[in-house]
N, C-alpha and C positions, 0 to 999 in steps of 0.2 A: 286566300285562306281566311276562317274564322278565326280570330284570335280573341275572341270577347273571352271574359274571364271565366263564363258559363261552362264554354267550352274547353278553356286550357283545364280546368277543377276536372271536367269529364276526362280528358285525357291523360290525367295526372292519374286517375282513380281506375283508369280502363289498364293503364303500363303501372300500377305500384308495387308489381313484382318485377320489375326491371327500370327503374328508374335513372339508372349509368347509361343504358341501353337508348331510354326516349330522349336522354339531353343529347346523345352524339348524332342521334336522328335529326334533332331538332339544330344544331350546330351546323350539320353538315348542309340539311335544310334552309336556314336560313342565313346564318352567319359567314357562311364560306361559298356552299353552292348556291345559295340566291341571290348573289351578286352577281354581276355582269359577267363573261368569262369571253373573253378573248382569245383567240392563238394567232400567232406570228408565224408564216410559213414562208422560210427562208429559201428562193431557188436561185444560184447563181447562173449567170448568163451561160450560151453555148459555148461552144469550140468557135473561136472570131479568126480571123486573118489577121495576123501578128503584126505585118508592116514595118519588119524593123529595119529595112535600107530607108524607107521611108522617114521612118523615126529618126535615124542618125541624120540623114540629110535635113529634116526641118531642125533637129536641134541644133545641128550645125549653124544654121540659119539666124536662129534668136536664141543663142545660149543661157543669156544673162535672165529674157521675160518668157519663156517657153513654157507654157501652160498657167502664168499670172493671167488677170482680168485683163479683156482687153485682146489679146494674145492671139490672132488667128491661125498660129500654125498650130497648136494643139487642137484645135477646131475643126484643122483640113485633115489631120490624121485620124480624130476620132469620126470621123465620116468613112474614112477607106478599112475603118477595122469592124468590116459586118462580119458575117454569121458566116460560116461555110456550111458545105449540105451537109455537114454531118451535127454542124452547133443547132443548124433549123431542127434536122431530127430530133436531137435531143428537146427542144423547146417543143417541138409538137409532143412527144412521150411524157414529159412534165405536166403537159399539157390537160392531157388522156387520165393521165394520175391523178392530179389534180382535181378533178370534173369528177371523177371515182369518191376519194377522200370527201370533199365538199357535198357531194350529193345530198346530205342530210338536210345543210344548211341553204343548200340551192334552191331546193323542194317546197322547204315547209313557209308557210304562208306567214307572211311576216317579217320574215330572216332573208329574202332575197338580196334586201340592202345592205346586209350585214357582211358580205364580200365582196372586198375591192382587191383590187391591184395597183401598186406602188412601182415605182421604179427609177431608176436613177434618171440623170440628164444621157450618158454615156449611150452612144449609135447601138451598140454589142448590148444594152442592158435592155434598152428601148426595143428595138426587132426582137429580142426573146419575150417580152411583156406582151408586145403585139400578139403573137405565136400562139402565146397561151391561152391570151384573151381570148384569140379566134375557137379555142377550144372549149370555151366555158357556155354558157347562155347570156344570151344578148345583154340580159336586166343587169349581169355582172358591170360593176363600175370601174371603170378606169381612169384614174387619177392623173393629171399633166405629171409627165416628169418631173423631181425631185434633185436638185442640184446638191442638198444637205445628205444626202445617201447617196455619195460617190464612193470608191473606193478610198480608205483609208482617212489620216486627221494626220497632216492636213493629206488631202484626196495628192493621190502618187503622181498622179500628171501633173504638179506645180511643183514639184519636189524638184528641185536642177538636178539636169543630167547628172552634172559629178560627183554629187553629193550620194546617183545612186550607184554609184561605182565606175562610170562611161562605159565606152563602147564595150572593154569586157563582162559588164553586167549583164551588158544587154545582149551576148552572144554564148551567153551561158544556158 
């Protein structure tokens, strides 16, 4: 846009019967709406395979380091908790959505890069990322998984069993 002073005098003098009118124009224009704008589009993973004899059996295992650094039975567990056919469904219908909503951004020349896909380390987050990805157009960017966006602070798989109630927690 022109901003020379030529031009703001002219449009000062074009709007001086609404003057409240051309600053919220000009606010919304530049101050607010011509900055970068971002959204954040939140899908949690599908319906996963729960694993909980599993889970009691490795916590039984390494009670004390079960899900610390290091730790390979939280590792073997989050391997056996994929997607079931109904979690796939749901990540492909996200998917479909997704590809719907974004279409603006997907389209216009320019903006292709401007949608990525994030997702945690976790098997169940990663397969639903996949999912959706396969949904979108190729140019969409998919990002390495993200260990800092696991579930919860500190992330619930390093939380000790007891502390999240034991076995009754977990058969609740």
């Amino acid at each position: 846009t022109d901003r020379s002073a030529k031009k703001v005098d002219e449009l000062i003098e074009a709007n001086k019967s609404d003057l409240p009118g051309l600053y919220r124009r000009a606010f919304v224009a530049y101050a607010y709406g011509g900055g970068a704008t971002r959204h954040v589009i939140l899908v949690r993973h599908g319906q996963y395979e729960e694993q909980r004899e599993l889970s009691k059996r490795l916590h039984g295992e390494n009670p004390h380091y079960f899900g610390l650094p290091g730790d390979t039975k939280s590792e073997e567990l989050d391997k056996e908790r994929v997607l079931t056919a109904l979690g796939r469904q749901q990540a492909e219908r996200a998917g479909d959505r997704l590809a719907k909503m974004l279409e603006p951004a997907l389209t216009a020349p320019g903006r292709e890069a401007h949608v990525r896909i994030h997702s945690s380390t976790l098997q169940r987050a990663r397969e639903t990322a996949d999912i959706i990805a396969s949904r979108l157009p190729p140019h969409v960017r998919r990002l390495e998984p993200n260990p800092m966006i696991v579930e919860g602070d500190p992330p619930a798989h390093i939380i000790p069993y007891e502390a999240r109630g034991g076995e009754p927690f977990l058969c609740a």
